[in-house]
N, C-alpha and C positions, 0 to 999 in steps of 0.2 A: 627663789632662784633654782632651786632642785628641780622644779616640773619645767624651765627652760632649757637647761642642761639636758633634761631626760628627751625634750623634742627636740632640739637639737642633732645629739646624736640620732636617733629615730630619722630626721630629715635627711642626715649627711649622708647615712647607712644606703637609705634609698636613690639619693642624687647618683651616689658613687655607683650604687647596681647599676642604675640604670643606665650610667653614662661607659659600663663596662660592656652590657647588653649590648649598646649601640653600637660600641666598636668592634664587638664578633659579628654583626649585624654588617658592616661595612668592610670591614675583613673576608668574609663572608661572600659578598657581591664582587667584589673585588678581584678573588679568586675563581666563580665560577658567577659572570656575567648575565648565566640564562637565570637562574632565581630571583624571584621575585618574591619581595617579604610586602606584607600587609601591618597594619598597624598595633594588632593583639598579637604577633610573632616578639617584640619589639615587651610585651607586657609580661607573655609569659619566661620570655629569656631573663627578664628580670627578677622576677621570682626565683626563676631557680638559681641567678648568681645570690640571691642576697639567700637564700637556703645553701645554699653550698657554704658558703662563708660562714653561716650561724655553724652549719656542723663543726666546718672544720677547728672553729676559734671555741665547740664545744668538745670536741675531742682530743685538742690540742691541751686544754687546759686540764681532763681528765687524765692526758697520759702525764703530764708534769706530775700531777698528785700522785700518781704511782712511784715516778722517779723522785719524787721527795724525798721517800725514808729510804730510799739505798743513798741517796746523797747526805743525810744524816749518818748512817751508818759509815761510810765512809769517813765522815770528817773526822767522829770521835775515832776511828782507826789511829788517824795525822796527830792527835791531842798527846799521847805518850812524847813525841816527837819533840814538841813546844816544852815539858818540864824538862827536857833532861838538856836542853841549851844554856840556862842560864846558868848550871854547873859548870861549864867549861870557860865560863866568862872570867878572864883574870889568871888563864893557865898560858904557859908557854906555844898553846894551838892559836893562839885570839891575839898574838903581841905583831904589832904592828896591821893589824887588819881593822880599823879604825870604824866599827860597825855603829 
């Protein structure tokens, strides 16, 4: 089932370029009526949407891994926070605040 999955995705990746290509392609004419696209305009636009897209969901995912450990760092900042709650539980601050 893995190497269906794997073309799968691989096919949709491509349907999607290519059905993006088309509509720059027709957006395109649409706006300026004198151009005239031939049928490898249509092949290479689609390469370069489905290259754009590898970049960006490759770069995207490399700046997350950067923002990981300042989002760890931060959290254990928040952690002091969470021990010193359970102290106040049961004091005159907490009575009728039905948490």
């Amino acid at each position: 089932m893995g190497w269906l999955t794997l073309l799968g995705w691989q096919v949709g990746l491509a349907s999607v370029c290519h059905a993006a290509a088309l509509q720059i392609q027709s957006l395109t004419i649409m706006i300026h009526p004198e151009v005239a696209f031939q049928g490898w305009h249509a092949s290479l636009m689609t390469i370069a949407v489905a290259l754009s897209a590898v970049l960006l969901l490759v770069l995207r995912r490399t700046h997350s891994l950067l923002n990981w450990g300042c989002a760890d760092i931060a959290r254990l900042r928040c952690l002091p926070r969470f021990h010193i709650c359970p102290r106040l539980h049961g004091t005159k601050l907490n009575v009728g605040r039905g948490l």
